[in-house]
N, CA, C and O of each residue as an XYZ file, in Angstrom:
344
protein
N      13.010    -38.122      8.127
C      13.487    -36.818      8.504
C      12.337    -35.963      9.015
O      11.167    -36.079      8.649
N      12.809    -35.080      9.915
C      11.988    -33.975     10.587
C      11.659    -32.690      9.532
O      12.493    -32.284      8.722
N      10.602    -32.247      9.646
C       9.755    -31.236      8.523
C      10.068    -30.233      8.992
O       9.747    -29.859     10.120
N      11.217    -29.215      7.657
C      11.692    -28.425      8.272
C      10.374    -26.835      7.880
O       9.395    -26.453      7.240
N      11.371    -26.516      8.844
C      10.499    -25.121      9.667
C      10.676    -23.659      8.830
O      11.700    -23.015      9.056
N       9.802    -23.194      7.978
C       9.642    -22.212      6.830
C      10.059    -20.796      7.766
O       9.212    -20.555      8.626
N      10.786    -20.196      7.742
C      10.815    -18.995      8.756
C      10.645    -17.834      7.530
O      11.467    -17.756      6.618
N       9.386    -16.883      7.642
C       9.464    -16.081      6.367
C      10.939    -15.087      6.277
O      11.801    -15.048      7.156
N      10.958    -14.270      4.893
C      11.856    -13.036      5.654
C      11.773    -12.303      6.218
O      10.669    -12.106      6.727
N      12.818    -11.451      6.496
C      12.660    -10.273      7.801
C      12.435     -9.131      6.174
O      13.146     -8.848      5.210
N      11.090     -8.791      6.624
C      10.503     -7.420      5.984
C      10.216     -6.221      6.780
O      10.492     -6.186      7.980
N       9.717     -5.316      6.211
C       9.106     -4.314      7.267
C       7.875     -4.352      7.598
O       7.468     -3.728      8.577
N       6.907     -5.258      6.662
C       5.502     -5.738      7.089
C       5.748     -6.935      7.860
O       4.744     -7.589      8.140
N       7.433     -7.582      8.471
C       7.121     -8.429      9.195
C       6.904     -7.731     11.189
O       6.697     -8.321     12.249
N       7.084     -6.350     10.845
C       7.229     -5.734     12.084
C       5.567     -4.840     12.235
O       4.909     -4.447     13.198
N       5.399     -4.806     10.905
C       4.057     -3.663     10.864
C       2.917     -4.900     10.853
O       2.079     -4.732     11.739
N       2.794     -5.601     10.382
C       1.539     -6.726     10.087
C       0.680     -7.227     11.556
O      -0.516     -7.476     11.706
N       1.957     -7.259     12.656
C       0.893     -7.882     13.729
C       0.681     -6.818     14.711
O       0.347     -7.173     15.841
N       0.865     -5.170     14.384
C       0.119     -4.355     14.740
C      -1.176     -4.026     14.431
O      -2.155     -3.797     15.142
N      -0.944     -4.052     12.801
C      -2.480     -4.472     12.235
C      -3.247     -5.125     12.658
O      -4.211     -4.524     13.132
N      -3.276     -6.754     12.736
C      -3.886     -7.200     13.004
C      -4.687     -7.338     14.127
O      -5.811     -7.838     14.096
N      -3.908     -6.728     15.532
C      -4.015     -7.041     16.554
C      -4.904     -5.618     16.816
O      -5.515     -5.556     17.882
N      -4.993     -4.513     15.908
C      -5.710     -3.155     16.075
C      -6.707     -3.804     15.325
O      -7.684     -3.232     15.809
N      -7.217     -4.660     14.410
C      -8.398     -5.031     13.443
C      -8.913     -5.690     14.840
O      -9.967     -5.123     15.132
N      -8.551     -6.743     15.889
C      -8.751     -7.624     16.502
C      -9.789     -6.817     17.312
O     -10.994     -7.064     17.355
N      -8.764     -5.229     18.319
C      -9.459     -4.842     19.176
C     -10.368     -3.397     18.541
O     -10.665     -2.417     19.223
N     -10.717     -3.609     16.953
C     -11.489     -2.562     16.704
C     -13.152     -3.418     16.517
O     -14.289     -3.034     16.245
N     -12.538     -4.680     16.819
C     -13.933     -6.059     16.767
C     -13.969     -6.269     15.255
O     -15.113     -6.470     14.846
N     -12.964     -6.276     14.260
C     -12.899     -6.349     12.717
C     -12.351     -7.844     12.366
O     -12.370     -8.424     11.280
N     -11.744     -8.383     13.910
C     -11.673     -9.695     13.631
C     -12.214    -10.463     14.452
O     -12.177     -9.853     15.520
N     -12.751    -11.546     14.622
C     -13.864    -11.676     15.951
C     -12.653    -12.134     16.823
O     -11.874    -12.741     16.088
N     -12.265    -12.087     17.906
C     -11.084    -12.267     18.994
C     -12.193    -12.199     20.849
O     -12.664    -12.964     21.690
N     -12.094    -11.020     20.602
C     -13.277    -11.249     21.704
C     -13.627     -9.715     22.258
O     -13.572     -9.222     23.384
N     -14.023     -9.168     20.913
C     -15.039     -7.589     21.657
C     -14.040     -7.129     21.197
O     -12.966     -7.671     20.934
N     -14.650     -5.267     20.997
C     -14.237     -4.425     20.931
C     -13.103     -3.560     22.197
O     -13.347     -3.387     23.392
N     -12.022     -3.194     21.522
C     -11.254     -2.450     23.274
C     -10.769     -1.467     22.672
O      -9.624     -1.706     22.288
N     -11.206     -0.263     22.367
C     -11.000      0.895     21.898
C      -9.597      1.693     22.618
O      -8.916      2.480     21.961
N      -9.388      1.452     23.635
C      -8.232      2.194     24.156
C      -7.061      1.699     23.596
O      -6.112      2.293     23.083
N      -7.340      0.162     23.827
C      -6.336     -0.986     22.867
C      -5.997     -0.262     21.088
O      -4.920      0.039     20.572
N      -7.029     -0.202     20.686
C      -6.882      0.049     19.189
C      -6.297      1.352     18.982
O      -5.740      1.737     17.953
N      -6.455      1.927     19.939
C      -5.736      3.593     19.866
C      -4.203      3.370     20.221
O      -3.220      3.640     19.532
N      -4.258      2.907     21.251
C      -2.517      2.817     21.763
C      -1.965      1.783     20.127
O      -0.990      2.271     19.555
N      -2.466      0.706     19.591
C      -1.981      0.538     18.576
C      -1.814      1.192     17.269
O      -0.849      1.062     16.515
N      -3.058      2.041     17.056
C      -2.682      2.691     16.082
C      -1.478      4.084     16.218
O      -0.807      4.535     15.289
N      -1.475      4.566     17.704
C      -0.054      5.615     17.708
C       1.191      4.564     17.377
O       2.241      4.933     16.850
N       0.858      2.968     17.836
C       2.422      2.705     17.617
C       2.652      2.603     16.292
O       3.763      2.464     15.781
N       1.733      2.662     15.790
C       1.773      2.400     14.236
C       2.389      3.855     13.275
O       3.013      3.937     12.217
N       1.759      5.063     14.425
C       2.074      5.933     13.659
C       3.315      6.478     14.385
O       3.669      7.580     13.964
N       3.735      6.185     14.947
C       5.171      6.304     15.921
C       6.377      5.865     14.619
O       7.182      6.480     13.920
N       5.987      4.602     14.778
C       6.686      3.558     13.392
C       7.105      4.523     12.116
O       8.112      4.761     11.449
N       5.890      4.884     12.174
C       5.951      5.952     10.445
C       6.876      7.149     10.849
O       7.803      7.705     10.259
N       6.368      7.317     11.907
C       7.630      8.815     12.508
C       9.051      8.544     12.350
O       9.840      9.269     11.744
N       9.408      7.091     13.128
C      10.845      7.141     13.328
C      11.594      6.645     11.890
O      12.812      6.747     11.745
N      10.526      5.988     10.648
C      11.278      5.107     10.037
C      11.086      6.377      8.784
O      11.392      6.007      7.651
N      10.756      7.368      8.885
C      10.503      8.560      7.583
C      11.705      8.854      7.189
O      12.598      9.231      7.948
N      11.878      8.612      5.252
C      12.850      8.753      4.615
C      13.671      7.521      4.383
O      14.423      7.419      3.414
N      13.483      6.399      5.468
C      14.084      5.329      4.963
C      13.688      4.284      4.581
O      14.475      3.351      4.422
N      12.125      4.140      4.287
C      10.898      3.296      3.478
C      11.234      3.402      1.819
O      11.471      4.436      1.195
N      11.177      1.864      1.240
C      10.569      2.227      0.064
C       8.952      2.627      0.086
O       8.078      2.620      0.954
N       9.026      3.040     -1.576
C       7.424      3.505     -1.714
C       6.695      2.804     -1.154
O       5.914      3.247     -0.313
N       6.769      1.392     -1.510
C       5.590      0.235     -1.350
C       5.471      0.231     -0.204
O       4.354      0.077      0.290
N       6.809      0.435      0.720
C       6.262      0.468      2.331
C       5.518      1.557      3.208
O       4.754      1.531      4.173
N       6.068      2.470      2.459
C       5.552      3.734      2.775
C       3.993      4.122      2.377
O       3.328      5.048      2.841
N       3.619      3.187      1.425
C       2.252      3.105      0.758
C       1.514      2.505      1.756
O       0.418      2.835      2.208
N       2.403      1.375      2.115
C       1.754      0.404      3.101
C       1.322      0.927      4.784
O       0.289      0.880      5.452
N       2.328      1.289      4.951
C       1.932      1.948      6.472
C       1.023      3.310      6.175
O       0.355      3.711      7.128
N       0.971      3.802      5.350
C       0.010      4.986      5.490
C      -1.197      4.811      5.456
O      -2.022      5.424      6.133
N      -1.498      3.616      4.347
C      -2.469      2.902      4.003
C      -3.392      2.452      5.181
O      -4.408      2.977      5.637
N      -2.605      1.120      5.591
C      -3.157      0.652      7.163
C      -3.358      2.385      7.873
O      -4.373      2.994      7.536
N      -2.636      2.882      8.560
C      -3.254      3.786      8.925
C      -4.028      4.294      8.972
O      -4.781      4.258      9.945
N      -4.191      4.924      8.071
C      -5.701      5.624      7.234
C      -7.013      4.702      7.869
O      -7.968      5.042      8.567
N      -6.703      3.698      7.432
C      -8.073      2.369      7.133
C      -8.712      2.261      9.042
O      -9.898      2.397      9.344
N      -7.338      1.937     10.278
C      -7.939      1.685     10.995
C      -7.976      3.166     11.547
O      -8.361      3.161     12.716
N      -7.713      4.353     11.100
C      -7.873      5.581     11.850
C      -9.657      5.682     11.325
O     -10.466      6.244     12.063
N      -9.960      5.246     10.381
C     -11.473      5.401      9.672
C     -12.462      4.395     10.272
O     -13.640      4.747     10.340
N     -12.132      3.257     10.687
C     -12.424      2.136     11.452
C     -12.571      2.619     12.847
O     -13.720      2.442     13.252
N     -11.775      3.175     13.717
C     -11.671      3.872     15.124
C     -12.634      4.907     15.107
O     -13.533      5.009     15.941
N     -12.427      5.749     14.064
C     -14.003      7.002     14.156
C     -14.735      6.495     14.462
O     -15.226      6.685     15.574
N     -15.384      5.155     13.214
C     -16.643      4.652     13.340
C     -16.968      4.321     14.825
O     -17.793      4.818     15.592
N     -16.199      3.477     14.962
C     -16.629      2.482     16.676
C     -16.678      3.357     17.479
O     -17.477      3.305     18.413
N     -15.619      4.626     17.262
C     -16.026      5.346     18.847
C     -17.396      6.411     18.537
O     -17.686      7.179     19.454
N     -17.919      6.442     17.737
C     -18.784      7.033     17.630
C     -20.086      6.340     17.564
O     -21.098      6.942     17.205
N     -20.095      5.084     17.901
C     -21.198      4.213     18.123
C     -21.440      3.664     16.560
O     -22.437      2.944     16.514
N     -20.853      3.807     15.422
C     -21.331      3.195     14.482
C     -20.513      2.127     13.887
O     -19.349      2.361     13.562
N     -21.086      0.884     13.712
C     -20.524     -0.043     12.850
C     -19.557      0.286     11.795
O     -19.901      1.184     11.027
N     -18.156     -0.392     11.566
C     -17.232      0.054     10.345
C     -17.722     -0.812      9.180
O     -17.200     -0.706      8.070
């Protein structure tokens, strides 16, 4: 038999997670290839877009979660655009 295929569940970190990652990618936090600061900005509004439209209908933990990430790469984005290492 053929090895079946794990599909995770549908969460709300399955919609928020590869914004993250892909803003860690272009803040150079994951090595991918360089820093792209305009990149990491347009991702972090979609991130905070996300938090706009989905307010009031998060549990805590999610709501912990997206503010969280937020925070982290809005503190990460200072650094780089200001010439300093995060």
């Amino acid at each position: 038999m053929g090895k079946k295929e794990v599909i995770p569940p549908l969460e709300f970190s399955s919609i928020l997670l590869p914004f993250y990652t892909k803003a860690l990618e272009a803040l150079g936090e994951i090595e991918k290839g360089g820093v792209n600061l305009p990149l990491a900005s347009r991702l972090i509004e979609l991130i905070d877009l996300l938090e706009e439209k989905t307010r009031g209908n998060l549990s805590k933990e999610e709501k912990e979660m997206i503010t969280s990430i937020s925070a982290q790469l809005k503190i990460i984005y200072f650094k780089r655009s200001k010439g300093n290492e995060a």
